[in-house]
N, C-alpha and C positions, 0 to 999 in steps of 0.2 A: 162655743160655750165650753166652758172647762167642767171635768166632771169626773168622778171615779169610777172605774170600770176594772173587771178582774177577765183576763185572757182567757177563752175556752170555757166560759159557763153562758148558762143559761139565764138571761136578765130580769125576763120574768118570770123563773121560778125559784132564781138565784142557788140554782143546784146543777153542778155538771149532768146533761142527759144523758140517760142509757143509751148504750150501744153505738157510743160516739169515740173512737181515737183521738188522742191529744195530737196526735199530726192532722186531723179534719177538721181541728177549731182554730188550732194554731195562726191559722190564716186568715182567718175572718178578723173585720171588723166590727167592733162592738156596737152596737144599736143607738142611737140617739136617746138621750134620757133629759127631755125637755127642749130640747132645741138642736140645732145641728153640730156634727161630732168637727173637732176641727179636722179632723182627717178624712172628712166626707167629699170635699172640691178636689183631695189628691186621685192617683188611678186609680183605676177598678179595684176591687176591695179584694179580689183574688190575690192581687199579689201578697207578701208580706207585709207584715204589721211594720218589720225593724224597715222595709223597706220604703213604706210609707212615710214613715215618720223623718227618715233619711232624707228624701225628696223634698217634705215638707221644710226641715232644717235649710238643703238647699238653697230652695226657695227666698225663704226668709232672709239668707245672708244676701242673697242677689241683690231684691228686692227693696232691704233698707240699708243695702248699702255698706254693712258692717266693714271695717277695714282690717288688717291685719292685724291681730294681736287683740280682735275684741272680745270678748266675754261672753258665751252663750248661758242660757240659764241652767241651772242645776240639773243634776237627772229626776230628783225630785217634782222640781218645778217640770219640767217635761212631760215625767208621768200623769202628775196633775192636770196640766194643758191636751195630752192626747188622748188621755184616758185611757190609758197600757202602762204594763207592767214594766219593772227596773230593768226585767231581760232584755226587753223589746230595745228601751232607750239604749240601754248600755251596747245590742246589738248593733242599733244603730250607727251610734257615734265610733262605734271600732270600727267599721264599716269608712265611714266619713276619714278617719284616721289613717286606714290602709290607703285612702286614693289622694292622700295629701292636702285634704278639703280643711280638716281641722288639724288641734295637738292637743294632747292634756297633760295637764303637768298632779302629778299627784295631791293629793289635798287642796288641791287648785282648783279644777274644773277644767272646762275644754273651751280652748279660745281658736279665732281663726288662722287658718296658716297663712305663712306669706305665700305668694304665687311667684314660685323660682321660675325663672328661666331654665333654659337648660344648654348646654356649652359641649361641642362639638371634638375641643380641639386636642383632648387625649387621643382617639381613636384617628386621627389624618395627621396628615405632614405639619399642618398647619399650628403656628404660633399662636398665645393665646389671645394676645389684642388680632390678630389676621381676620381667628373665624369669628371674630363679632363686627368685623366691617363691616358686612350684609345687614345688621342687626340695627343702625341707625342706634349707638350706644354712644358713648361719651368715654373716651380710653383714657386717661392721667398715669405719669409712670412717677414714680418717686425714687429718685435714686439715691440707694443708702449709703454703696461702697462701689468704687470702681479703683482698680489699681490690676498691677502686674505681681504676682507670689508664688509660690509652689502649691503646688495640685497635695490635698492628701492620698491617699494608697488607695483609695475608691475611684476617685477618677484619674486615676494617671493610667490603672488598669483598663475601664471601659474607655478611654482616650486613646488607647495606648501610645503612651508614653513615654520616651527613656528619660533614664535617670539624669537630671537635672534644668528638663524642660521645664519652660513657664506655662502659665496658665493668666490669660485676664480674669481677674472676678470682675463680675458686676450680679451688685445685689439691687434688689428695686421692688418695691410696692406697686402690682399694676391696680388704680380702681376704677371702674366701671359707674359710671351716673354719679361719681361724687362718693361711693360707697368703697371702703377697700373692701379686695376679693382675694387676690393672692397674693405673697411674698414669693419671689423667685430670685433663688442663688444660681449664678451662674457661672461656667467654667469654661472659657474657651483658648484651644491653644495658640499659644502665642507668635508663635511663626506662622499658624496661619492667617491671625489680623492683625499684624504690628500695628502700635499706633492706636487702636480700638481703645485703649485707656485712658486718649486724650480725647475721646470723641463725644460731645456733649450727646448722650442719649436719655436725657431727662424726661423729653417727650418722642422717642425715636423707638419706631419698631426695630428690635433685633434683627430677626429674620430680614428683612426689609435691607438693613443695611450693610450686612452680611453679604447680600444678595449683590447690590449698587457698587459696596467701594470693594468685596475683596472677594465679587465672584462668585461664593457659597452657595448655593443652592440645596436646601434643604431637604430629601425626598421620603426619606424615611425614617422613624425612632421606634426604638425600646423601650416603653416604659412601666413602671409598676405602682402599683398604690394602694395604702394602708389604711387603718384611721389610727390617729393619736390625739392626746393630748398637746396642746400648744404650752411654751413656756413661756413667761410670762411678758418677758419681750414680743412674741410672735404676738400672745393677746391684744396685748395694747396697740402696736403697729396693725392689727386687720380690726382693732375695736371691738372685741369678741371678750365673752364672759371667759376665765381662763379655765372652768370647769365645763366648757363647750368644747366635744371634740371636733376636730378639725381631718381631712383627706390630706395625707402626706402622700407626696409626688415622687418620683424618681427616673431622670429620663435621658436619655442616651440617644442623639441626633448622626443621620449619617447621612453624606451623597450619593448620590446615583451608583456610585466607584463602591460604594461600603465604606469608604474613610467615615472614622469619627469625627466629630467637628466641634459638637457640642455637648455640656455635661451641664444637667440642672436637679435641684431638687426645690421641691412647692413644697408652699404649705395652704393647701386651698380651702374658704372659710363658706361648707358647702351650703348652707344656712342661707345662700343668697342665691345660690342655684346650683342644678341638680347636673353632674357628667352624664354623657350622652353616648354609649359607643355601640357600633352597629356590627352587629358581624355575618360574613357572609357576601 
């Protein structure tokens, strides 16, 4: 039953009691006022009210199923349905918000999150189509640029480089279930994969073939990461609002030996799932 109720008073005498703290009611749930409260089937009434309602929320998204991006009712509307105050709701949903359950967007309201995944292969050796082969994903590379050119002054250094060494680019869009996820520019030197520019890797793990035709083995990287904004190219290429920031990459691959091998920078559109790194 929907009903109005005010936190930490007295219902039938509609006056906070003497000699009661606002931290001793805070907790309680309010009393049924004709029928039952809807937050009566939630746990024990001990715990919090914001926590209650939280569960409740939960609940409801499970339950009917709501999909991403759908629209939960007002705080208003909330208060009215639990019979608690705008603290409690509003507690609630920042609550929901910190554990990735919802989002709210200002003058909006708070609609459901998507359920990111989360993506391993910042923190290990591993490439980023590698550690989603355990994952039963769908890997598609889109290759934008491949050719042989000069390194600029950032990778010629972490390469190291002498002057007038080549570099292959290959640039390419990896996406995952049909969604783009990342752009990755890539640098690698060219004596040590000649040839690597004629090599169809439209659908072909890097690593992977690195590995097969010219020996590489990947074992360890440097990398670092920012947030930015995407330029409007980047946008459009991961399909992304271009007022959505995006995780910028920056990664420096070596051998077992320390040789450099590889130089990339991402641009990761985190919105579709969340880096993962472990330390320790």
């Amino acid at each position: 039953m929907k009903r109005q109720a005010t936190i930490g008073r007295d219902e039938s005498a509609g006056r906070k009691p003497a000699g009661r703290s606002a931290a001793e009611t805070a907790d309680e749930t309010p009393a049924p006022a004709g029928g039952p409260s809807p937050l009566s089937s939630l746990p024990p009434a001990h715990m919090p009210l914001w926590s209650q309602v939280k569960s409740a929320l939960i609940a409801r998204i499970h339950e009917e199923g709501l999909g991403e991006h759908a629209k939960l009712p007002s705080e208003h509307e909330l208060c009215a349905e639990f019979g608690v105050s705008r603290t409690v709701v509003r507690e609630a949903l920042n609550q929901l918000v910190n554990e990735r359950v919802i989002y709210k967007l200002q003058g909006k309201g708070a609609f459901v999150a998507s359920q990111r995944e989360e993506q391993d292969f910042l923190g290990t050796s591993a490439g980023f189509s590698g550690e989603l082969l355990g994952k039963q994903k769908v890997i598609a590379r889109q290759v934008l640029r491949q050719t042989v050119t000069d390194p600029h002054e950032r990778a010629r250094h972490l390469l190291k480089l002498a002057a007038g060494q080549k570099v292959i680019s290959l640039d390419r869009v990896l996406h995952v279930d049909g969604m783009p996820r990342i752009i990755v520019r890539t640098l690698i030197p060219e004596a040590l994969a000649p040839g690597l520019d004629q090599v169809n890797m439209q659908n072909r793990s890097l690593y992977d073939t690195l590995r097969r035709q010219y020996g590489i083995v990947v074992k360890r990287a440097d990398r670092w990461l920012e947030a930015l904004m995407p330029t409007r190219e980047d946008a459009a290429l991961l399909g992304a609002p271009v007022d959505q920031p995006v995780i910028g990459i920056e990664s420096c691959a070596y051998t077992a030996s320390g040789d450099p091998v590889e130089y990339y920078t991402g641009v990761y559109r985190s919105d579709r799932a969340r880096l993962h790194f472990r330390v320790g």
